[in-house]
N, C-alpha and C positions, 0 to 999 in steps of 0.2 A: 292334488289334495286342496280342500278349500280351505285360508287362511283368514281367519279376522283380519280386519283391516286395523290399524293404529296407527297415530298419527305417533306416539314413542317410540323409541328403538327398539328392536329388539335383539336379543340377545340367545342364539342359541348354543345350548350347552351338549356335546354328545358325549355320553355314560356318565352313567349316576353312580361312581365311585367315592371315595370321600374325598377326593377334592373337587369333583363335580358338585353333589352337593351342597360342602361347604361355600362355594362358591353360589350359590342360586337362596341358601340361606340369607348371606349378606345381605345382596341385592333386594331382602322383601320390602325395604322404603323406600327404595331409589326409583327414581321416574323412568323405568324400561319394562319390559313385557319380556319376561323368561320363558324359552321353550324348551326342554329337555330332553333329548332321544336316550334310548336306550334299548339292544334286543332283550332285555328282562327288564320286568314291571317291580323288580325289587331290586335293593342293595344288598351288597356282601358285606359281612364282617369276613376278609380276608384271614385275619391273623387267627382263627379256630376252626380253619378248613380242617386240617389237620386232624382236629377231635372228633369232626364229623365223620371222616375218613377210618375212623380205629373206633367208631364208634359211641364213643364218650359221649356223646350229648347228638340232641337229634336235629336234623337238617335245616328244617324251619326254624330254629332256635339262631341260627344266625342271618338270617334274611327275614326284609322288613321291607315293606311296599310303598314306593317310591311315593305314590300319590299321596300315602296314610301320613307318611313324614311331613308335605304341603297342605294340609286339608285346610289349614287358613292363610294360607299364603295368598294374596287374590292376583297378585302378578304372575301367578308360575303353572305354567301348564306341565302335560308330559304328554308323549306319543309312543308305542313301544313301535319301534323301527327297528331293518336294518341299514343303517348308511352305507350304499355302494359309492357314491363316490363325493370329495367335493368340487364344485367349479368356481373357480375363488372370481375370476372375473363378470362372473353373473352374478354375484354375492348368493348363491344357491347350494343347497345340499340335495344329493337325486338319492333318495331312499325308499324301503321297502313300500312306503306308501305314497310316494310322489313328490313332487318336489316343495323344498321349503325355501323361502326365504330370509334371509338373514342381515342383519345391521351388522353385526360383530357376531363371531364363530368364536367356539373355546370347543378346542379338543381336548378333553379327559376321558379317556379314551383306556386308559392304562396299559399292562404289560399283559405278555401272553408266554407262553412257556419256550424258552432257546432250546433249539435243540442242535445249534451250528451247526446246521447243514445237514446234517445225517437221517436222511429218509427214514434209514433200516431202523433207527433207534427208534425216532420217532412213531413208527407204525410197531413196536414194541414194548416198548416201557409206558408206566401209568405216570402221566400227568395231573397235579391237581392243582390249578388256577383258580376255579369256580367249583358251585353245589353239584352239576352234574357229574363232573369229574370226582369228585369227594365221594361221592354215591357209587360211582363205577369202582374204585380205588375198594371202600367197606366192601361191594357184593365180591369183588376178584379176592379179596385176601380171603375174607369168610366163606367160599365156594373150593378154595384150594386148601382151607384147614378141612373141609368135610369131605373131600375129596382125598385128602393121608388118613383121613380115618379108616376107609376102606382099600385101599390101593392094596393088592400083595407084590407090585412092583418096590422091592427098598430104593435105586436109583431114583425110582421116581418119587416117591416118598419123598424122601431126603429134597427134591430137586421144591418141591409144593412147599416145605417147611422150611427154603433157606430164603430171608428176604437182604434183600439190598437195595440201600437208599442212596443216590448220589447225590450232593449235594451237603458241605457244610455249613449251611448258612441258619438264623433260625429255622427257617421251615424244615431242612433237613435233620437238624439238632432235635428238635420235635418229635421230627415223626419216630427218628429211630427210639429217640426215648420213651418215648409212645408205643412202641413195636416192645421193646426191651421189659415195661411193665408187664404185656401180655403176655408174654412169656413167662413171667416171674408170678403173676396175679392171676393170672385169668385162665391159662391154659389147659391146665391139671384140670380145672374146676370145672369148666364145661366141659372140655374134649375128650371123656374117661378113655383114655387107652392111647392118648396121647402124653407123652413125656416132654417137659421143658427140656430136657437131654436134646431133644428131637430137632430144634426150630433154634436155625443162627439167626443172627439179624448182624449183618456189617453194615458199616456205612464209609463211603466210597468218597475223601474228596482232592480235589488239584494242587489245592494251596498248601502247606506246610503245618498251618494249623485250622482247626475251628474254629467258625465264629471269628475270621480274621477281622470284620470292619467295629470287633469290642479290642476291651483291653486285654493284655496278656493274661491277666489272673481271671477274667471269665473265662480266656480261651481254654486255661487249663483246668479250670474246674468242671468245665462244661465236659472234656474228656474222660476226667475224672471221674462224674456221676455218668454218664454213657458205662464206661469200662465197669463201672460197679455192678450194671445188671444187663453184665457178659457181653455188651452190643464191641466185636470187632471193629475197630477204628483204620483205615490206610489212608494216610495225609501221603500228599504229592507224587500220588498215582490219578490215570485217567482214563475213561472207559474208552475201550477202542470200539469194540462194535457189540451188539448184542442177537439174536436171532430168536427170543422165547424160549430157549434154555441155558444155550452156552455164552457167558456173560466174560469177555477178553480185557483184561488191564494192561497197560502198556508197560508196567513190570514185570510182566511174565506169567500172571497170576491166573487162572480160569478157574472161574465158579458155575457150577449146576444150577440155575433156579431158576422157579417160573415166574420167580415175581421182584422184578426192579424199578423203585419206586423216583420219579426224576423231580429234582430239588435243585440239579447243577445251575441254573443261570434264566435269567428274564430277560424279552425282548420290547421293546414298543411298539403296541398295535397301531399303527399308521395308517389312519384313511386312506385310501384311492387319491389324489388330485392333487396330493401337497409334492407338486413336481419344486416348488424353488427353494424347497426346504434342504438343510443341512441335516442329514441324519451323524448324528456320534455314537459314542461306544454303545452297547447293548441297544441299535436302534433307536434312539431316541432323539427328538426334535432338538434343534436346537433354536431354542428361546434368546432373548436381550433380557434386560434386568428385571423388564415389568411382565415377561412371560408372552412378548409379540415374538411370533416366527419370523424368525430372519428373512426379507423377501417379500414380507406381505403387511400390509396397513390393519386391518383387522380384521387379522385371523390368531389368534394365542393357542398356547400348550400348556397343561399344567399336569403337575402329579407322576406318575411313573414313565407316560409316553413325552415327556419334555426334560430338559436339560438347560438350567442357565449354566454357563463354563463362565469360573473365574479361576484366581490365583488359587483361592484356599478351598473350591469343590472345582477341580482339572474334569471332573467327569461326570459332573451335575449333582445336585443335589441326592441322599441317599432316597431307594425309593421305597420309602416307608409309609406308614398313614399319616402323622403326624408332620412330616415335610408336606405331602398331597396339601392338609386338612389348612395349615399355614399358608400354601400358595394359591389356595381358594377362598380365603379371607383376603389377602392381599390383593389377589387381582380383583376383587371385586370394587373394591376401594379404589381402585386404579379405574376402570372401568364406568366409573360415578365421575374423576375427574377429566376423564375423555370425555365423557358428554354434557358434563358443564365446562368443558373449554379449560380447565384447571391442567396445571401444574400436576407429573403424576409420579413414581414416587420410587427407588428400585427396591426390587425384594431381599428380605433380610431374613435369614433361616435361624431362628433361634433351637436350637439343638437340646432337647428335653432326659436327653438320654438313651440308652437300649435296653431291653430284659428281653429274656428268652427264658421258656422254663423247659428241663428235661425229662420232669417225669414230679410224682407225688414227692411233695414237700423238698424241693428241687430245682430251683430256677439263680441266674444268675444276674448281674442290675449293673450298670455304670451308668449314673447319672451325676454329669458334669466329673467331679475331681472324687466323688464319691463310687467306689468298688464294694459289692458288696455279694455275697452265694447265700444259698441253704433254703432256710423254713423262711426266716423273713425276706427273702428275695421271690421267692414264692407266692407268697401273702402280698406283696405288692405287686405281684404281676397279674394276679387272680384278678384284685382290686379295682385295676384300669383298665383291665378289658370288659369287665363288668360294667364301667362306669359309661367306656365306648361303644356299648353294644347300644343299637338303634331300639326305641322301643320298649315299654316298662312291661310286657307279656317275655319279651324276651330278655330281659335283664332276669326275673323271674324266673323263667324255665331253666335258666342255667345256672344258675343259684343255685336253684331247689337239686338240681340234677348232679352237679359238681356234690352238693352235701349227700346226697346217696351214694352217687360212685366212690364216693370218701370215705365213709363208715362200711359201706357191704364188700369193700374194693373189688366192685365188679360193678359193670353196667347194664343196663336194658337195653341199648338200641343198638346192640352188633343183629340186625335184621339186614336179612338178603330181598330185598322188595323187587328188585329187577336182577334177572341175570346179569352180567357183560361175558359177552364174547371177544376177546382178544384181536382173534383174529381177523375178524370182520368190521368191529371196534363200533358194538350197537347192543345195545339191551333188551332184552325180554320180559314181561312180567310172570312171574311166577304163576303156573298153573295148577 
């Protein structure tokens, strides 16, 4: 690949998550030449996969085009790549379009979905990290409700309308509550001859409670509003194995379903080449104060795939967008005093809070010493992700779309636009 030549550093960045971006935002006055890879030419707004997933609002609405977020940025290019490997001793990245050169490397890279080891699960249950997965997650649920419409098998019926989500964490918290509305909202409405009677939705997690890394009184309110629209709860059970129908818990317990939705745990996507790297708990890098990988002069980690370990985060920082969004301000400033010879600075996670919402007028908030549930926990969770969405078309679309689905309580975009075949785990378009 041929590279401009500059006589500045350069700095490249691989995935355009939020703390990759936040990090290339910094940098727009600082004297270095930014290059950004990424296999997709947009960002995710991660935190309303989920709504995409059940529905609620449409695909596009939360993806925004990498370049559109720089159009005046004059330091910052992008390349859509894929990075195969890196070679830290040639200061080089070998990727889908040849190789690049690099002054200083930041991998933001982020997380990808655990599925600790277990092939069977993983060629089984739906993942949702990213839009494509969101889209396969819509077409499989809405393919196996119009598939109980017709069945005169009842086992199997029963098996299409029972869902289970593993995972207690927000994503999981979400979805069920999300599953749990449609059943309540939506079901009757569109599916004439289907019964809310018809359609479980459990949710499956390890720990003892929900929502472990909030406080106790979200933990239980978050239960609370689950259990109120019927969503099954099993705290400190664990999926043992799954096969696309028979779903095993290590209490004893066996469920029929065709559809198990995986929210259990994240790993870090970890380039190729980072041999001197210290991997920690869920896969991830481990960093020094200023987010350099341990082993290497300049190559850094930020965001979900890195880990600074001290006394008061044993297991790195949580990996949410707001820690990402912070360690890509930081290091960028840090990264300005590496190249003027400066003094550089360690990072300091200021902690803004958690919310999760479980369903309409339903969400729960601990920010700092303040706990709080209901209608106004809601309204502020609406609020900031509103405020986080990339893009004033998409801040818009989701606005306008949330106040529809609000007043009709039903949505437009449960649309099947591609098959997913499970078994083969590939999509078709609808003919």
């Amino acid at each position: 690949m041929d590279q401009q030549k500059s006589s500045r550093p350069r700095i490249v960045i691989v995935g355009g998550g939020f703390a990759g971006l936040q990090l290339a935002k910094k940098l727009k006055d600082a004297p270095v030449d930014v290059l950004m890879l990424d296999k997709h030419n947009y960002h995710t707004f991660q935190p309303l996969l989920y709504q995409v997933a059940m529905g609620a609002i449409p695909a596009d609405s939360i993806a925004f085009p990498i370049r559109r977020i720089f159009t005046y940025q004059n330091n910052f290019s992008f390349n859509l790549a894929h990075v195969e490997t890196i070679n830290a001793e040639a200061n080089t990245v070998s990727t889908s379009i040849g190789e690049i050169n690099y002054d200083y490397l930041v991998i933001a890279t982020g997380s990808n979905t655990n599925f600790f080891g277990n092939k069977d699960l993983e060629s089984c249950v739906m993942p949702m990290k990213n839009v494509p997965e969101a889209l396969n997650l819509r077409g499989f649920t809405l393919q196996h409700l119009e598939k109980a419409m017709v069945t005169t098998d009842k086992d199997e019926k029963d098996a299409l309308m029972t869902f289970v989500v593993v995972g207690g964490g927000p994503t999981g918290v979400e979805l069920a509550g999300a599953l749990g509305e449609m059943r309540h909202l939506i079901l009757e409405k569109d599916y004439h001859g289907l019964s809310k009677h018809d359609m479980k939705v459990y949710l499956i997690e390890g720990k003892d409670r929900l929502l472990a890394a909030m406080s106790d009184g979200a933990s239980k309110k978050a239960k609370q509003f689950l259990a109120a629209n019927d969503v099954m709860i099993y705290n400190s059970v664990h999926v043992e194995s799954y096969d696309g129908l028979t779903l095993k818990i290590d209490d004893g317990m066996i469920l029929k379903t065709r559809n198990v939705f995986w929210a259990a745990g994240v790993m870090g996507e970890v380039p190729a080449g980072i041999t001197n790297a210290t991997l920690v708990r869920g896969a991830r890098i481990e960093t020094d104060d200023i987010s350099r990988i341990k082993g290497y002069q300049n190559i850094f980690a930020i965001g979900d795939v890195s880990a600074i370990i001290s006394d008061e985060y044993p297991n790195g920082h949580p990996g949410v967008a707001p820690a990402a969004i912070q360690q890509g301000a930081w290091l960028a400033k840090n990264l300005v005093h590496i190249v003027n010879n400066q003094p550089t600075e360690p990072f300091k996670y200021h902690d803004k809070g958690t919310l999760a919402t479980i369903g309409r007028n339903k969400a729960v908030a601990d920010l700092g010493k303040l706990h709080f549930q209901g209608f106004f926990a809601w309204l502020l969770w609406g609020f900031v992700h509103i405020l986080s969405l990339a893009g004033f078309s998409n801040k818009t679309s989701v606005i306008l779309t949330w106040m529809i689905n609000y007043f009709t309580k039903n949505s437009d975009n449960r649309l099947i636009i591609r098959s997913f075949n499970r078994d083969t785990r590939t999509v078709e378009p609808e003919k």
